[in-house]
C-alpha positions as CSV (number, residue, x, y, z in Angstrom):
1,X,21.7,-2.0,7.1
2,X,22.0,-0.3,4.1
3,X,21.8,3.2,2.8
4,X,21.3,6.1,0.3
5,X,23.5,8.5,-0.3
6,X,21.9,11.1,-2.6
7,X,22.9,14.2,-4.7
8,X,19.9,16.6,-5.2
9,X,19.9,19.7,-7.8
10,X,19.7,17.3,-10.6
11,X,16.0,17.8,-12.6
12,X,15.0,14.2,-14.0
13,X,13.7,14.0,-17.6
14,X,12.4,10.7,-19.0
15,X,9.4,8.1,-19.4
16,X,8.6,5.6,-15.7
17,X,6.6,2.8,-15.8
18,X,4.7,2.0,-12.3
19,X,5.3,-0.9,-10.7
20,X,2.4,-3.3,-9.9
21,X,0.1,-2.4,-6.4
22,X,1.6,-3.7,-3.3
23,X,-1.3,-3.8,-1.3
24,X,-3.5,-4.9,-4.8
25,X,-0.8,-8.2,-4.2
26,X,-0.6,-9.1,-0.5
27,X,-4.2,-9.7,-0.9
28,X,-4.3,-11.3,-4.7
29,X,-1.1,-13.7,-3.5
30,X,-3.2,-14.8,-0.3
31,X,-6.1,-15.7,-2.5
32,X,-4.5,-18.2,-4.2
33,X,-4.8,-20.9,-1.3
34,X,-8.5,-20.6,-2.0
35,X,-8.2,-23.5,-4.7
36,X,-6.0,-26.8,-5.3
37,X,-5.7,-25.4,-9.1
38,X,-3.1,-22.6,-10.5
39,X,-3.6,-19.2,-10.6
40,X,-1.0,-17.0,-12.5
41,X,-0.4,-14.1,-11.3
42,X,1.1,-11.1,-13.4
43,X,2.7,-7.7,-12.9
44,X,3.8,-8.3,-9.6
45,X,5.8,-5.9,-7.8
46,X,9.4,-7.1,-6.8
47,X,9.8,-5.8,-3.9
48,X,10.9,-7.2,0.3
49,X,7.0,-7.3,1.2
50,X,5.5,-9.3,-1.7
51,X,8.7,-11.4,-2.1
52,X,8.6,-12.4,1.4
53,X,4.5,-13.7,1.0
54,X,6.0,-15.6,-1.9
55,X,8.2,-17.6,0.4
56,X,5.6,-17.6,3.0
57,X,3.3,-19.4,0.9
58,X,6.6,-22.1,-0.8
59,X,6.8,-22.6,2.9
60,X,3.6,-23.8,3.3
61,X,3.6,-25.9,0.6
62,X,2.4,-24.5,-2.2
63,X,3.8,-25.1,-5.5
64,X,5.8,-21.5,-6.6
65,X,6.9,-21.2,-10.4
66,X,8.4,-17.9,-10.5
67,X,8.3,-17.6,-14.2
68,X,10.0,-13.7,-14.1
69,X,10.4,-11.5,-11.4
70,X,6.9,-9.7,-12.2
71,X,4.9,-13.2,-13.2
72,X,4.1,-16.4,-11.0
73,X,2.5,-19.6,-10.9
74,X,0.7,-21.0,-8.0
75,X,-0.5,-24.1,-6.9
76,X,-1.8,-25.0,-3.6
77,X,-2.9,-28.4,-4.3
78,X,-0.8,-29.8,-0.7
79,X,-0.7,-27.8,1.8
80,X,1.1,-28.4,5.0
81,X,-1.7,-26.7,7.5
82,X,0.7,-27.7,10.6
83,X,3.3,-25.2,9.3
84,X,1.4,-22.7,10.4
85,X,2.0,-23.4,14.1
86,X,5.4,-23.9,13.7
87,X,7.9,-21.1,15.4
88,X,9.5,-20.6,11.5
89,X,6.2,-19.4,10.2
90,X,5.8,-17.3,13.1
91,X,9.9,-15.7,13.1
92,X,8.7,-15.4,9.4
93,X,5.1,-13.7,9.2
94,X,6.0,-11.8,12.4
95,X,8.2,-9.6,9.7
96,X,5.3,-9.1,7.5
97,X,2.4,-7.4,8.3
98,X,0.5,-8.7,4.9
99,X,0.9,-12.3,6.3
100,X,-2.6,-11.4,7.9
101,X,-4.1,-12.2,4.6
102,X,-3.5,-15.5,4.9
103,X,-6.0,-15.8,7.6
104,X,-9.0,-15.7,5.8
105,X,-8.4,-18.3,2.3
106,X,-6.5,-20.8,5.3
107,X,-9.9,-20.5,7.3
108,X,-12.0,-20.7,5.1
109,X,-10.5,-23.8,3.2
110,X,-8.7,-25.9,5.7
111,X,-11.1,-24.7,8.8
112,X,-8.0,-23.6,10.6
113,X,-5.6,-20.0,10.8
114,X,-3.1,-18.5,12.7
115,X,-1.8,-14.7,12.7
116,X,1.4,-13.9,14.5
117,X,2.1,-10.7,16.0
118,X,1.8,-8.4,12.7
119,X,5.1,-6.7,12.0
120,X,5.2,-3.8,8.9
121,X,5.4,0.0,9.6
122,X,5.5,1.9,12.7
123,X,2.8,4.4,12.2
124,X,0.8,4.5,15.2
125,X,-1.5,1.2,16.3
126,X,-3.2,-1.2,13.3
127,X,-5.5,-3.2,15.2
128,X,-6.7,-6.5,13.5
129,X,-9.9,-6.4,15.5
130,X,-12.1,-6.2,12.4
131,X,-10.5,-9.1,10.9
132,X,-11.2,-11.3,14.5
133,X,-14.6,-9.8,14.7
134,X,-15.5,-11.0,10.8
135,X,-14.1,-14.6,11.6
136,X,-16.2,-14.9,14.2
137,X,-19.4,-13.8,12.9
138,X,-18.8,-16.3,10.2
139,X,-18.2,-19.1,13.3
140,X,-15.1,-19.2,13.8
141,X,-13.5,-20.1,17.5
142,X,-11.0,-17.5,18.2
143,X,-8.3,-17.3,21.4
144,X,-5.1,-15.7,21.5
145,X,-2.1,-18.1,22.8
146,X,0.3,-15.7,25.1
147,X,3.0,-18.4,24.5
148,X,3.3,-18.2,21.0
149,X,1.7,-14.4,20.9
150,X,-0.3,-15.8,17.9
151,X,-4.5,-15.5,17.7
152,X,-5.4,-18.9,16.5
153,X,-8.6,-19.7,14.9
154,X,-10.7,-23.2,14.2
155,X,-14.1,-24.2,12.7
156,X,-16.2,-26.8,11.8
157,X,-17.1,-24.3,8.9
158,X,-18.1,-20.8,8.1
159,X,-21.6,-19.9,8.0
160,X,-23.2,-17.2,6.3
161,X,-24.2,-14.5,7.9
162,X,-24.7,-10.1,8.2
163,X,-22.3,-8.1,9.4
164,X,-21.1,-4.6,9.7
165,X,-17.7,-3.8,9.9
166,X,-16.5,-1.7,12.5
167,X,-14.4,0.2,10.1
168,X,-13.8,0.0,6.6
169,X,-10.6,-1.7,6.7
170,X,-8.9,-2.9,3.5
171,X,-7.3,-6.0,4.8
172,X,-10.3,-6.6,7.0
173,X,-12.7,-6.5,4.4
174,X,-10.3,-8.6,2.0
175,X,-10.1,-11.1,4.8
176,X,-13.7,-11.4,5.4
177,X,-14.6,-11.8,2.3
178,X,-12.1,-14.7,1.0
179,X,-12.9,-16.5,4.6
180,X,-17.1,-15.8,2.6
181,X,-16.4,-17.1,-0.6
182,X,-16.4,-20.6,0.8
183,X,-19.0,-20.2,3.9
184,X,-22.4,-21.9,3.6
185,X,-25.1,-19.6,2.7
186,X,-25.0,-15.6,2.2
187,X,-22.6,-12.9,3.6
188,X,-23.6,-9.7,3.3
189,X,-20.3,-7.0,4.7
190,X,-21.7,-3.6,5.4
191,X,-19.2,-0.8,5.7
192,X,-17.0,-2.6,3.4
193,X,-14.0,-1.1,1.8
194,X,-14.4,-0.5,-1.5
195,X,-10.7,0.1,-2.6
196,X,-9.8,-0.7,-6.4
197,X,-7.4,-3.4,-4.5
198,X,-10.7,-4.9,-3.3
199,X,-12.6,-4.6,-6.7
200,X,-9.6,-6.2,-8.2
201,X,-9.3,-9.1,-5.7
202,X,-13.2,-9.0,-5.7
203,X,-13.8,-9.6,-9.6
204,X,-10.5,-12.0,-9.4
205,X,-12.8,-14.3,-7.6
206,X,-15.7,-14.5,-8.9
207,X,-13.3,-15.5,-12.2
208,X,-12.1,-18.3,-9.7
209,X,-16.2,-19.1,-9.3
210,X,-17.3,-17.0,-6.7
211,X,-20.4,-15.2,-6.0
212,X,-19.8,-11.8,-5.2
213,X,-22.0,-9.2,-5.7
214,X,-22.2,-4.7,-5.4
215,X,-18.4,-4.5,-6.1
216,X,-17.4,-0.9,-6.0
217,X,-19.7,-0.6,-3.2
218,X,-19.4,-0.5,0.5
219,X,-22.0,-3.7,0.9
220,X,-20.8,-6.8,-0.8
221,X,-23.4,-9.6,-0.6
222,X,-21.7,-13.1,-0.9
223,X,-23.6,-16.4,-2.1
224,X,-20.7,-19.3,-0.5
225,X,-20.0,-22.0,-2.9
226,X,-18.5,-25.3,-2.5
227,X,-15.0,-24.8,-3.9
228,X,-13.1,-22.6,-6.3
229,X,-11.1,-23.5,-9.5
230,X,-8.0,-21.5,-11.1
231,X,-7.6,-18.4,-13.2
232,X,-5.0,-15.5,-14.6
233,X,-5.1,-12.6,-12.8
234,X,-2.9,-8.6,-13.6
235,X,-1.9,-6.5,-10.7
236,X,-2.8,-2.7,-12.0
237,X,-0.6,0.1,-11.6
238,X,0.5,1.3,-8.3
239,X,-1.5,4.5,-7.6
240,X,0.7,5.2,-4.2
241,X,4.2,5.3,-6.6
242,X,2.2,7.3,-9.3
243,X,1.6,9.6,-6.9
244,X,4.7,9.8,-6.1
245,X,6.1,10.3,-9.1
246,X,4.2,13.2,-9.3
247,X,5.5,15.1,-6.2
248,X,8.8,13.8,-7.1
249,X,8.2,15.5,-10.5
250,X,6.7,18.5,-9.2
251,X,10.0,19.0,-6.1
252,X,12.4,18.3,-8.8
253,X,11.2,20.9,-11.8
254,X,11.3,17.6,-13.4
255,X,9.7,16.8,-17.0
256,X,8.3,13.1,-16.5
257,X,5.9,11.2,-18.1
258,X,4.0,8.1,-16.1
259,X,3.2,5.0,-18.2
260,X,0.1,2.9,-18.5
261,X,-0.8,4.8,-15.6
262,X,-4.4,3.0,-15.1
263,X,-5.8,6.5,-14.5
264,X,-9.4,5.2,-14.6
265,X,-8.7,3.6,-11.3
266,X,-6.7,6.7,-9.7
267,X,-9.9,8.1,-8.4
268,X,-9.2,12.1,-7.0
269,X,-5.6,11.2,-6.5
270,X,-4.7,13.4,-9.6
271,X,-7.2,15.9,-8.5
272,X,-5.3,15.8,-5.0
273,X,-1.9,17.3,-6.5
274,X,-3.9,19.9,-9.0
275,X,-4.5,21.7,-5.6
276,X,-1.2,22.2,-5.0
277,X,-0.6,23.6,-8.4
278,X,1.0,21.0,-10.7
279,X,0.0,21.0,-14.2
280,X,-0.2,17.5,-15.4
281,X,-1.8,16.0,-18.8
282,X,-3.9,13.1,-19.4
283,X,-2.1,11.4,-23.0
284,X,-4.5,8.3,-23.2
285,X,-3.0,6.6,-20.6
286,X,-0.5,8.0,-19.7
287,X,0.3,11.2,-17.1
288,X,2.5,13.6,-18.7
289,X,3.9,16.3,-16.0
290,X,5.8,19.5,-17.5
291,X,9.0,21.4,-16.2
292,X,7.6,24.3,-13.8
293,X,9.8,26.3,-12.3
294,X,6.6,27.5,-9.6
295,X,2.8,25.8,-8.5
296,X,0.9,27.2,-6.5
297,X,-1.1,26.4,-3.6
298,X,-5.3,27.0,-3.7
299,X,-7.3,28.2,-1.5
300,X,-11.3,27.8,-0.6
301,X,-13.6,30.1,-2.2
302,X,-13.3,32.5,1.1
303,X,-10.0,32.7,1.2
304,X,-9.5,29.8,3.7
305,X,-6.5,27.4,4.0
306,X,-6.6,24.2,1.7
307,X,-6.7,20.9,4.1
308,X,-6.3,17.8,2.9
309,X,-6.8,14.7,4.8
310,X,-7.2,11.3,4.4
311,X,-10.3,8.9,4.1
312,X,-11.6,6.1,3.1
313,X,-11.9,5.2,-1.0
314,X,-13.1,7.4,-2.8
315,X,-11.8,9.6,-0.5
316,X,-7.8,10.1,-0.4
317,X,-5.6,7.5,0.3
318,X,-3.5,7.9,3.6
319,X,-0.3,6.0,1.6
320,X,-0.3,9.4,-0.2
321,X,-0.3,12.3,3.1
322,X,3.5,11.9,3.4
323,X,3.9,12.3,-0.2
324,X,1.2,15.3,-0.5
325,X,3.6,17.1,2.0
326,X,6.8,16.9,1.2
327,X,5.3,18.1,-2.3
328,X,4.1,21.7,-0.6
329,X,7.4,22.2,0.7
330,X,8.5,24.4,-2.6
331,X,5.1,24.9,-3.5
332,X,3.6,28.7,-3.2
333,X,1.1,28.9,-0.8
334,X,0.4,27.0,3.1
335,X,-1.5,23.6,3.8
336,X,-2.5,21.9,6.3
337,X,-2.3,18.0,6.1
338,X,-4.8,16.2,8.3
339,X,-3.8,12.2,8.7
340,X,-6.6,11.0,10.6
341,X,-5.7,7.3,10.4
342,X,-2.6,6.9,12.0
343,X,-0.9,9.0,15.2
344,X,2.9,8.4,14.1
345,X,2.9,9.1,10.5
346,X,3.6,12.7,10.9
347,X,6.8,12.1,13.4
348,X,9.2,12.2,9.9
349,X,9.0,16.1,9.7
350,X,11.3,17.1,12.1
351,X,13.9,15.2,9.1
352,X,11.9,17.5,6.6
353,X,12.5,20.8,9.4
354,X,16.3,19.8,9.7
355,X,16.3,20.2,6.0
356,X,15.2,23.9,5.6
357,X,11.4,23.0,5.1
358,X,9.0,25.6,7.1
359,X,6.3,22.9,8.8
360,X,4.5,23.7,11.8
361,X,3.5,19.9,14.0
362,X,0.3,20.7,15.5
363,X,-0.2,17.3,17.0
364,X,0.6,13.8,16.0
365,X,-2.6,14.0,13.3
366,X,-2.0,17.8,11.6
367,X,0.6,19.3,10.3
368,X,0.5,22.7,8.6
369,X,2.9,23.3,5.4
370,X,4.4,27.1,4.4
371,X,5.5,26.5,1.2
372,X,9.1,28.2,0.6
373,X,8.1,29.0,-3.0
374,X,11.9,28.0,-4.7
375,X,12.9,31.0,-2.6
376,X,15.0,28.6,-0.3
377,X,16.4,25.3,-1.1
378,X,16.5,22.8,0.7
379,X,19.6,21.1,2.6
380,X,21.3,17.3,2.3
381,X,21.6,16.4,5.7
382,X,21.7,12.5,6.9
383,X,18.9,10.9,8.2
384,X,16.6,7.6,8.5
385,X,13.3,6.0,7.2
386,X,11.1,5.0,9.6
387,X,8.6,3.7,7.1
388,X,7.6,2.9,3.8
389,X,5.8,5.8,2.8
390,X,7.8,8.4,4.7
391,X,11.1,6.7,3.3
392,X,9.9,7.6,-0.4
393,X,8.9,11.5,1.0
394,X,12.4,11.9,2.2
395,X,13.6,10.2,-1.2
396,X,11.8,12.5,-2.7
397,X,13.5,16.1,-0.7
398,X,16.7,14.7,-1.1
399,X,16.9,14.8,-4.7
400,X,15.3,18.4,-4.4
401,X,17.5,19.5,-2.1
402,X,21.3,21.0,-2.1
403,X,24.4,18.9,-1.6
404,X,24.4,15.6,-0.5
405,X,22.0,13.6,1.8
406,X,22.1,10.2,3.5
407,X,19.1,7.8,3.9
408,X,19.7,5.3,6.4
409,X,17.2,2.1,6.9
410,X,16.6,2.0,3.9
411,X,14.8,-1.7,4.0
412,X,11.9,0.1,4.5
413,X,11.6,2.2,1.4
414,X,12.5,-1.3,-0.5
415,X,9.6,-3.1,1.1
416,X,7.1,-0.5,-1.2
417,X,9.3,0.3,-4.3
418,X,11.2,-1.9,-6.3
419,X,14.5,-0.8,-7.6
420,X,13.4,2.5,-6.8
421,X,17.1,4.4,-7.0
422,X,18.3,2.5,-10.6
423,X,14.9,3.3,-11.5
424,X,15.4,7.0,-10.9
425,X,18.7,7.2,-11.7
426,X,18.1,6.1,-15.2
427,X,15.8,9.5,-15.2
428,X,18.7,11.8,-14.3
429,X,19.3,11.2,-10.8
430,X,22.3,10.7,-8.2
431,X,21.3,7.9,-5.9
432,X,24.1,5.3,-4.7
433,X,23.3,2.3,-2.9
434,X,25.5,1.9,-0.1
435,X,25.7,-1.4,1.9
């Protein structure tokens, strides 16, 4: 298990380039069993999640040219189906919660899918019921095998038909609709996510020869078609580490500037850290955040507390709550944080309360922020990341904070951000890898 120690004080001062989505790729990389013909992918993230896919899918038998560590070829013109019932690929996929996404292109193509246990973050429960409940509306047998603790599916193909989604899950709705693309007759998915990930994956295929249709919209209406053929596909930016950089910016009194930032895609996410003060300029592309000493907090038009919680696009992205708070610790001014989705997200403040910060837990969904206004700093202490997202918050207070800090388990902050401490420390920032 590795670790980071980390000297905080030090204000960072430089230009960052974002790395490519991470959830944009789980689903992008999954696509590309849809068809027997390449696909090249570009600006992938390199990073534990979308690396381990990668092998997922050379296990399987596609054909993997890595040309660089942020471009790859694919070619899934001889597939070994069986491997999927093997216990490697379920040791393997168990590790990965993204290995869902195979699901729906395996189903759809070669009329058979398995899912193992989903591993990933420990935020609370992440049911895959919508993703079962979209298979088998499109025909597809279902069980779950308690010897294995895989849910197995088989058809003698996917049929067109309506449905409405339960919830507006990304993955589900990605599933869904790859498992569509090659089902006989129209799908129409109601209550659809409507993610930029899923407009990318979305337009991606309809390069490949789908027929998709009200992308951007929370009804997609698919026409199936017999088979699909290659294409080249870009990952945009990754909105989750732009916002981070932001906070970190903002914690830090740091002078950053965020490149090819894809801000038309950032929906309010920008918007989102205005309330809390930071100043931030939009230089074509690119997100140029000053030096400020304060930033302060609003507050409703009678006076109220600002909340801000989480919801589904175009609403704000729960990747982003832990970031959002760990930001308002130095800010001027209270929160409260509302993370709706998930009932163990919110567990990583006691870490942040350890540290100096002055958050109130009011239940596993709220937490309420009193922002110490520079007044205090905060402390190094050690302590551990218990998930991707919080991992990068904690990041984030240690190089605010006084003295030294350690961040144990820190797999989990690699899983989401790729070099993420020579990245930083190329900024102005004290961050040692220790193995």
């Amino acid at each position: 298990m590795s670790s980071f120690e980390v000297i905080g004080g030090n204000k960072l001062r430089g230009d960052i380039i974002p790395q490519g989505a991470k959830n944009e790729a789980l689903q992008i990389i999954s696509a590309v069993l849809l068809t027997s013909e390449e696909v090249l992918i570009n600006n992938i993230p390199d990073i534990l999640d979308v690396n381990l896919l990668i092998e997922l899918l050379r296990d399987l038998g596609v054909k993997v040219n890595r040309i660089d560590r942020h471009a790859c070829a694919f070619k899934a013109d001889d597939v070994n189906v069986d491997y999927l019932s093997s216990e490697a690929f379920r040791k393997k996929g168990s590790k990965l919660r993204g290995s869902v996404m195979l699901a729906g292109p395996m189903l759809a193509r070669f009329k058979k899918a398995f899912i193992p246990k989903p591993g990933g973050d420990k935020i609370g429960r992440r049911g895959v019921d919508t993703h079962i409940i979209g298979f088998q509306k499109l025909g597809a047998d279902f069980r779950y095998n308690p010897e294995t603790f895989c849910l197995e599916f088989t058809t003698q193909g996917l049929q067109g038909t309506y449905m409405m989604l339960d919830e507006p899950s990304v993955t589900g709705t990605a599933n869904v609709l790859m498992a569509a693309v090659l089902a006989k007759g129209k799908t129409e998915i109601y209550n659809a996510a409507c993610e930029p990930y899923l407009q990318q994956l979305s337009k991606m295929l309809n390069r490949m020869g789908a027929k998709i249709s009200g992308i951007g919209s929370n009804l997609l209406i698919v026409e199936g078609v017999e088979s699909l053929s290659g294409t080249e596909h870009s990952m945009l930016p990754d909105m989750i580490e732009i916002g981070s950089f932001i906070g970190l910016a903002a914690m830090t009194q740091s002078e950053l500037t965020i490149k090819n930032a894809g801000i038309e895609h950032l929906g309010i996410i920008p918007d989102k850290f205005k309330k809390l003060g930071i100043q931030m300029e939009f230089r074509g592309d690119d997100i140029y955040i000053p030096e400020q000493s304060h930033y302060e907090i609003s507050t409703y038009m009678d006076g109220g507390i600002l909340t801000i919680y989480d919801n589904p696009w175009p609403g704000f992205t729960p990747d982003l709550i832990s970031i959002v708070l760990v930001t308002a610790i130095q800010a001027k001014g209270s929160v409260l944080i509302h993370q709706k989705m998930f009932e163990s997200r919110l567990f990583f403040t006691d870490k942040l309360i350890d540290m100096g910060a002055q958050i109130i837990l009011c239940d596993p969904h709220r937490a309420t922020v009193i922002g110490l206004d520079r007044k205090f700093q905060l402390r190094g202490i050690t302590m551990s990341s218990p998930d991707i997202r919080a991992g990068q918050a904690l990041l984030i207070a240690a190089l605010s904070a006084e003295g030294k800090s350690t961040i144990q388990n820190i797999e989990q902050i690699d899983r989401g951000y790729q070099n993420i401490d020579k990245r930083l420390n190329a900024l102005g920032a004290q961050i040692k890898r220790v193995d």
